[in-house]
Biopython code that builds the backbone (N, CA, C, O; Angstrom):
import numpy as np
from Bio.PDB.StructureBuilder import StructureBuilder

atoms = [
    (1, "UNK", "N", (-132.680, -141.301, -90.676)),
    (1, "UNK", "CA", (-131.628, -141.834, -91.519)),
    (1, "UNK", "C", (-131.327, -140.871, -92.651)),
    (1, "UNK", "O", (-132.122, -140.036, -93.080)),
    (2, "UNK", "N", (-130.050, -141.085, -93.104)),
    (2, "UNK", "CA", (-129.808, -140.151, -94.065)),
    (2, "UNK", "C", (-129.988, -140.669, -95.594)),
    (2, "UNK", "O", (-129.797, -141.871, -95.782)),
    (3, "UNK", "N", (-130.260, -140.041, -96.446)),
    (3, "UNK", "CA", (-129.968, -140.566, -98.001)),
    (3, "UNK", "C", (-128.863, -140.963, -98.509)),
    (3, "UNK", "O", (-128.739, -141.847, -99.356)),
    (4, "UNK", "N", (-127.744, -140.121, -97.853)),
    (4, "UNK", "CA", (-126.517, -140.191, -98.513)),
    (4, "UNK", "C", (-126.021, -141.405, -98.036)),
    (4, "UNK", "O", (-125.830, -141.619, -96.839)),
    (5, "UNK", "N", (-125.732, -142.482, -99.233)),
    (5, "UNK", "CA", (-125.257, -143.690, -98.903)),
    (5, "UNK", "C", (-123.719, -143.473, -98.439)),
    (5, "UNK", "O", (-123.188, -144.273, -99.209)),
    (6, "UNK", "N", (-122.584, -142.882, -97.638)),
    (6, "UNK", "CA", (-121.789, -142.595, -97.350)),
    (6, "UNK", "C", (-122.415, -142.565, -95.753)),
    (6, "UNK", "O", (-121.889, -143.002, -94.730)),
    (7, "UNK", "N", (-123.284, -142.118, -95.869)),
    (7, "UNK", "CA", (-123.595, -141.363, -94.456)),
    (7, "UNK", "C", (-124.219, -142.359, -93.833)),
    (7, "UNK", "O", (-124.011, -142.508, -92.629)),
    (8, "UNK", "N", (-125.340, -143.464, -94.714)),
    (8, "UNK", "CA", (-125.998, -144.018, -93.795)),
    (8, "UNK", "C", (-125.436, -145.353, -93.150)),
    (8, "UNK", "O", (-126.320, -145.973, -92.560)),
    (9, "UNK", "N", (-124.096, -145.992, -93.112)),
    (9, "UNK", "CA", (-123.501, -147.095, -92.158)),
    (9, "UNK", "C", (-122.951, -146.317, -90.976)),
    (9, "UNK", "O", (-122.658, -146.891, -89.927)),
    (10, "UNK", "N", (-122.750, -144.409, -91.227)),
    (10, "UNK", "CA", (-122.238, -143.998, -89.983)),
    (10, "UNK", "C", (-123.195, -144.150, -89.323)),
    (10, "UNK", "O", (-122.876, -144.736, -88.288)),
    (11, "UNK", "N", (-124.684, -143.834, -89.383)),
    (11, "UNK", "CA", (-125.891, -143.314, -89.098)),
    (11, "UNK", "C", (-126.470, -144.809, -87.886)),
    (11, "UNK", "O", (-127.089, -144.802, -86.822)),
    (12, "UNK", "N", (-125.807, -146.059, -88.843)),
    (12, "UNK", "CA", (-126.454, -147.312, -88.581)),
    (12, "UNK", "C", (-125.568, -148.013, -87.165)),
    (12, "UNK", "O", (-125.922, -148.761, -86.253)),
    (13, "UNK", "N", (-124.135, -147.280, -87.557)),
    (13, "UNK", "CA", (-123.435, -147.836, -86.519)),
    (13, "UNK", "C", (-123.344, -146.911, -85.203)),
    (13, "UNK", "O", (-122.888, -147.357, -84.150)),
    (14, "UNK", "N", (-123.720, -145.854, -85.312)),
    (14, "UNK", "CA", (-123.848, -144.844, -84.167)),
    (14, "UNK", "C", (-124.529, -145.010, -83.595)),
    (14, "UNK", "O", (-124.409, -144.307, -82.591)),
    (15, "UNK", "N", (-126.321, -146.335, -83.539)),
    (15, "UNK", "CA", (-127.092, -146.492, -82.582)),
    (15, "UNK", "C", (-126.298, -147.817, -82.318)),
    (15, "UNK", "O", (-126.914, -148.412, -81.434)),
    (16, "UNK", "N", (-125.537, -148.315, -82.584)),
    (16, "UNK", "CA", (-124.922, -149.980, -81.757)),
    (16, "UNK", "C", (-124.388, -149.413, -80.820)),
    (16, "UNK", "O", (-124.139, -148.211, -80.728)),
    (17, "UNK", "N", (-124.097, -150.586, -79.760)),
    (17, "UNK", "CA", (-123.841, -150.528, -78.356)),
    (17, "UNK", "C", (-122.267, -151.399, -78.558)),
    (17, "UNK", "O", (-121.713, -151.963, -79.501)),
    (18, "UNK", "N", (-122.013, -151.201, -77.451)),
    (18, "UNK", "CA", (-120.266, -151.683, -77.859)),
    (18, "UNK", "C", (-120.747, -153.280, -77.561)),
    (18, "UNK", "O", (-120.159, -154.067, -78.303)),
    (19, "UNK", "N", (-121.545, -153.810, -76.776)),
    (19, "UNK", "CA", (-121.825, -154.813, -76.160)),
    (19, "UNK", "C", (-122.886, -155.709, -77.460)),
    (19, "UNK", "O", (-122.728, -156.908, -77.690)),
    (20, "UNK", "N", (-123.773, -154.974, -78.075)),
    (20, "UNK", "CA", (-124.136, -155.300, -79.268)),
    (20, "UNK", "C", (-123.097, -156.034, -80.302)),
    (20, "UNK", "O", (-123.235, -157.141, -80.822)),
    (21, "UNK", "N", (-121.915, -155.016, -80.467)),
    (21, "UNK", "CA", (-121.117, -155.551, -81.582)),
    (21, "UNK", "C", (-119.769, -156.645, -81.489)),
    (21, "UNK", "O", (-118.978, -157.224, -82.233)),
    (22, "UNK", "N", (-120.053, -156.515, -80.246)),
    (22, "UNK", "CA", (-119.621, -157.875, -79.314)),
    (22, "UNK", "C", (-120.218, -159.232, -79.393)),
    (22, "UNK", "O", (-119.742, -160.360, -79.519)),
    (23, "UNK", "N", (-121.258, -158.816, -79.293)),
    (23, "UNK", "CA", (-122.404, -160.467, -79.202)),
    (23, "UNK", "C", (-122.162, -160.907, -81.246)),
    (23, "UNK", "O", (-121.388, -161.676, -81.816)),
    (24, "UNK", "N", (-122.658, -160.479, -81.483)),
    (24, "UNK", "CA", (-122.090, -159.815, -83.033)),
    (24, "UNK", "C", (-121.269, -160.902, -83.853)),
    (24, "UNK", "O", (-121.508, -161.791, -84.670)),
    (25, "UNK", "N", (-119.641, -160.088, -82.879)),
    (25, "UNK", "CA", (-118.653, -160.576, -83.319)),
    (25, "UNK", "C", (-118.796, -162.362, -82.927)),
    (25, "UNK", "O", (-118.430, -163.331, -83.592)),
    (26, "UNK", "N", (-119.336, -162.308, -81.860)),
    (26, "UNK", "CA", (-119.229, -163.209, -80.939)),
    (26, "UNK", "C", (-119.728, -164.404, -81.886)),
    (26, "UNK", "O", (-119.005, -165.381, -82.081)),
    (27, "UNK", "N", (-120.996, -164.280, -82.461)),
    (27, "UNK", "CA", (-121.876, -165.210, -83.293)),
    (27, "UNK", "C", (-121.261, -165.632, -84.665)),
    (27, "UNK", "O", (-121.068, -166.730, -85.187)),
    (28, "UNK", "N", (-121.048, -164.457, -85.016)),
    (28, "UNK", "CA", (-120.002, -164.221, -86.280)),
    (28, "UNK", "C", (-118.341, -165.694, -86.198)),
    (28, "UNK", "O", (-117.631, -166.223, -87.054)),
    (29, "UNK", "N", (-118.400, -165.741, -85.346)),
    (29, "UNK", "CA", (-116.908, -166.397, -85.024)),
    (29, "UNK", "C", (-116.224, -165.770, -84.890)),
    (29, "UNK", "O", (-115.118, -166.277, -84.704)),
    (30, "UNK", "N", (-116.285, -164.428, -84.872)),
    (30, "UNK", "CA", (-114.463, -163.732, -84.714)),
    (30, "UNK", "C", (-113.848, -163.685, -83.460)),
    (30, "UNK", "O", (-114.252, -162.736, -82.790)),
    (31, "UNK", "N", (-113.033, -164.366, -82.929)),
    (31, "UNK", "CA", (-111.949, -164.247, -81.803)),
    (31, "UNK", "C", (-111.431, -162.917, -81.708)),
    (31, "UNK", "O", (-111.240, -162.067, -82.579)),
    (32, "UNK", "N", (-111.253, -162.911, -80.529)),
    (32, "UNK", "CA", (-110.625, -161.389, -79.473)),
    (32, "UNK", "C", (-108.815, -161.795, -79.515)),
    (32, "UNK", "O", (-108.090, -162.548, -78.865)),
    (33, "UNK", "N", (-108.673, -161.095, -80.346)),
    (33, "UNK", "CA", (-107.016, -161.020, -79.959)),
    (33, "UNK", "C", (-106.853, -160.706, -79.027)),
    (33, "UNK", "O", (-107.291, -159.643, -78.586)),
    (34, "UNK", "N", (-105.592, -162.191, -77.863)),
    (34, "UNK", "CA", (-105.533, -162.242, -76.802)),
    (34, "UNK", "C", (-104.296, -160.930, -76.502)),
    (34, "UNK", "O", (-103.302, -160.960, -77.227)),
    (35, "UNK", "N", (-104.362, -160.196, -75.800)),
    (35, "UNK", "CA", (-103.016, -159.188, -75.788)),
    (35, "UNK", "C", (-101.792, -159.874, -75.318)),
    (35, "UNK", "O", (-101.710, -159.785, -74.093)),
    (36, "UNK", "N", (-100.675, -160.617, -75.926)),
    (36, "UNK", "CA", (-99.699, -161.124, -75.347)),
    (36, "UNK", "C", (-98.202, -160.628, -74.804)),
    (36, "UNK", "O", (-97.732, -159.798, -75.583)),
    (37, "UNK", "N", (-97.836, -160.749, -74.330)),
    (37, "UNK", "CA", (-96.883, -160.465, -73.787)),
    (37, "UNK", "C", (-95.273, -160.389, -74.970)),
    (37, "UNK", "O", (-94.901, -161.392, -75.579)),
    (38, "UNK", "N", (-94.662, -159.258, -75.056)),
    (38, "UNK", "CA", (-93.792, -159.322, -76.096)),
    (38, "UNK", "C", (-92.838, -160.896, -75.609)),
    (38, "UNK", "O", (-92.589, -161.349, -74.492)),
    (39, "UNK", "N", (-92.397, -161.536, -77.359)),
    (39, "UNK", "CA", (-91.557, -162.542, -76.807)),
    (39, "UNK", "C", (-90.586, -162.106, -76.646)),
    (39, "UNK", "O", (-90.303, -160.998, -77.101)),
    (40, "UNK", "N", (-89.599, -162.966, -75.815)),
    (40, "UNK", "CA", (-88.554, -162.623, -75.317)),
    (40, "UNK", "C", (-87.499, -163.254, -76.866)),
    (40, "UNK", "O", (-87.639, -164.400, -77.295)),
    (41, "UNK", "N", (-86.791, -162.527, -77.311)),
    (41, "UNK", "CA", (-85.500, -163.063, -78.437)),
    (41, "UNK", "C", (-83.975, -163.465, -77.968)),
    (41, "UNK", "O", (-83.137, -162.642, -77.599)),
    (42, "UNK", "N", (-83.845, -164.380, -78.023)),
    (42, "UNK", "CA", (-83.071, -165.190, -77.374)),
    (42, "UNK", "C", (-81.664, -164.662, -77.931)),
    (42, "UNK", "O", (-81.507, -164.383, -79.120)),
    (43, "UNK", "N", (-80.798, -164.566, -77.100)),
    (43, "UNK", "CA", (-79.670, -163.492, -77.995)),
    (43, "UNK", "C", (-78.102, -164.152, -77.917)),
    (43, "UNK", "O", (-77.633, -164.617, -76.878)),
    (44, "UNK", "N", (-77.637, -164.120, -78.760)),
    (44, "UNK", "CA", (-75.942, -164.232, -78.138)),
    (44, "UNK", "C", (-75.771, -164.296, -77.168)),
    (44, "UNK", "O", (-76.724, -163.901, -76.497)),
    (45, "UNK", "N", (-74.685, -164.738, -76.454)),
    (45, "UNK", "CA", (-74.145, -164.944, -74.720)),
    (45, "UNK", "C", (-72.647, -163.557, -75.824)),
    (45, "UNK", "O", (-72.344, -163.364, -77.001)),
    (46, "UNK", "N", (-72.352, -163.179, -74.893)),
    (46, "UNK", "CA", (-71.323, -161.897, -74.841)),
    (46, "UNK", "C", (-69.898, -163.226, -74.525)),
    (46, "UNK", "O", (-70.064, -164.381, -74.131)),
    (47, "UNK", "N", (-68.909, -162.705, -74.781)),
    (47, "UNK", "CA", (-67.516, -163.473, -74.348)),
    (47, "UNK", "C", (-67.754, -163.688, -73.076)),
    (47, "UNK", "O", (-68.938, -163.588, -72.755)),
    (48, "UNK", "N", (-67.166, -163.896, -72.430)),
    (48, "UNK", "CA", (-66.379, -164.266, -70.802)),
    (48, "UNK", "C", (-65.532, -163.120, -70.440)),
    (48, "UNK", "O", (-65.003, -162.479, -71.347)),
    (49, "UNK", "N", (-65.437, -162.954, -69.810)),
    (49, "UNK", "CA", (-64.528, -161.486, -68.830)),
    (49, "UNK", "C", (-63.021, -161.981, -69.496)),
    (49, "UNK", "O", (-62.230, -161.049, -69.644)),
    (50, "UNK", "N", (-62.477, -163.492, -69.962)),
    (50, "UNK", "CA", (-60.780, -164.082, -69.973)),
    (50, "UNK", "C", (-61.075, -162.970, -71.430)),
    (50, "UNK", "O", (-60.073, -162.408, -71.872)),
    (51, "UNK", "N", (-62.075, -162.764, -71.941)),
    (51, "UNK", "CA", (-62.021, -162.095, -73.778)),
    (51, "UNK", "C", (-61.867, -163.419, -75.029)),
    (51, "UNK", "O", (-62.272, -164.568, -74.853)),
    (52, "UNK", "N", (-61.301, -162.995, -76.071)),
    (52, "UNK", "CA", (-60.964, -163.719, -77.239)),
    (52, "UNK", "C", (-60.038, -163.389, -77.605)),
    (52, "UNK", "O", (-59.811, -162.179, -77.596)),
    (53, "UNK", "N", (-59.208, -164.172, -78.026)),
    (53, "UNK", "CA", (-57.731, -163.680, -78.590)),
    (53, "UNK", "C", (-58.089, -163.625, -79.452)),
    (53, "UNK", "O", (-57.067, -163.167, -79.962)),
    (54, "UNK", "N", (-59.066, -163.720, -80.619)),
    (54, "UNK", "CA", (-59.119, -163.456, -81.926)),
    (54, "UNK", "C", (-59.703, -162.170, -82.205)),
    (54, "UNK", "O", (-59.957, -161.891, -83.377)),
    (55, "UNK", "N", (-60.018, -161.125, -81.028)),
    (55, "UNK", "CA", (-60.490, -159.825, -81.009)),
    (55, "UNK", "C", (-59.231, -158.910, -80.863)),
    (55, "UNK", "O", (-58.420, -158.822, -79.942)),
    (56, "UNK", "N", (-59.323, -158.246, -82.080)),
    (56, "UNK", "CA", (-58.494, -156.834, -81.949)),
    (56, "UNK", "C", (-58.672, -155.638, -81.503)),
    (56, "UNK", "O", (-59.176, -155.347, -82.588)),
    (57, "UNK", "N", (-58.748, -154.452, -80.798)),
    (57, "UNK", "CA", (-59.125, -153.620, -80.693)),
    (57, "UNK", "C", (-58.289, -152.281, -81.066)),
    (57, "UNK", "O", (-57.084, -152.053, -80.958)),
    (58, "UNK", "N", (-59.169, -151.614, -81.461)),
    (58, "UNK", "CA", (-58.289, -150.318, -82.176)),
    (58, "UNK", "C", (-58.863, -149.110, -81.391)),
    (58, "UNK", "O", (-58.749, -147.917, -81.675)),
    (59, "UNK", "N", (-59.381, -149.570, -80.544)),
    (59, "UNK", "CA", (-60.050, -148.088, -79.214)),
    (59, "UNK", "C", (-58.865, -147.327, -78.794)),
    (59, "UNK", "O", (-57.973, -148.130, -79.069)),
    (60, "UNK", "N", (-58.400, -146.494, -78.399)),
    (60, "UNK", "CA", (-57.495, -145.538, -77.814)),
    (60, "UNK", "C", (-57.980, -144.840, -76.400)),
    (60, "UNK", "O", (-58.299, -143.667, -76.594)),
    (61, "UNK", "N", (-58.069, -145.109, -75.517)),
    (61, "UNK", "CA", (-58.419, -144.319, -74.031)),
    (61, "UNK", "C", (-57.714, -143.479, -73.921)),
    (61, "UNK", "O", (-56.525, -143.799, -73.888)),
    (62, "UNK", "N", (-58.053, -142.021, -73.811)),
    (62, "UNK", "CA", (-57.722, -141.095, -73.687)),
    (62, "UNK", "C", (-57.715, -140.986, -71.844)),
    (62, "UNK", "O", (-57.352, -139.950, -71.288)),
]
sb = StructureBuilder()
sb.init_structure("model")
sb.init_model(0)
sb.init_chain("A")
sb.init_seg("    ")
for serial, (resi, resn, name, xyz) in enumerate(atoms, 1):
    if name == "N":
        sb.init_residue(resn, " ", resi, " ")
    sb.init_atom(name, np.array(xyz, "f"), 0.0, 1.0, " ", f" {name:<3s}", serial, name[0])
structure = sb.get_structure()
């Protein structure tokens, strides 16, 4: 172990096992963030193909 109090939680956590700090967490209560799936954001519906007569357009097709 080292003296340097900086050094010695690296020192302490470099002999844990990933499975150690698992059981750990486990006892501890901490839950595993479940990885979820992005939500879906529910969006505007677009006009209808008939359009809006209250839409102007100032596009020019070349």
């Amino acid at each position: 172990m080292s003296d340097d109090p900086l050094l010695r939680p690296a020192d302490a956590m470099a002999k844990v096992t990933v499975d150690e700090v698992a059981a750990l967490l486990d006892v501890l209560g901490v839950q595993r963030r479940r990885q979820q799936l992005p939500q879906v954001t529910p969006r505007t519906p677009l006009p209808g193909a008939e359009g809006s007569s209250n839409v102007a357009s100032e596009a020019e097709w070349v």
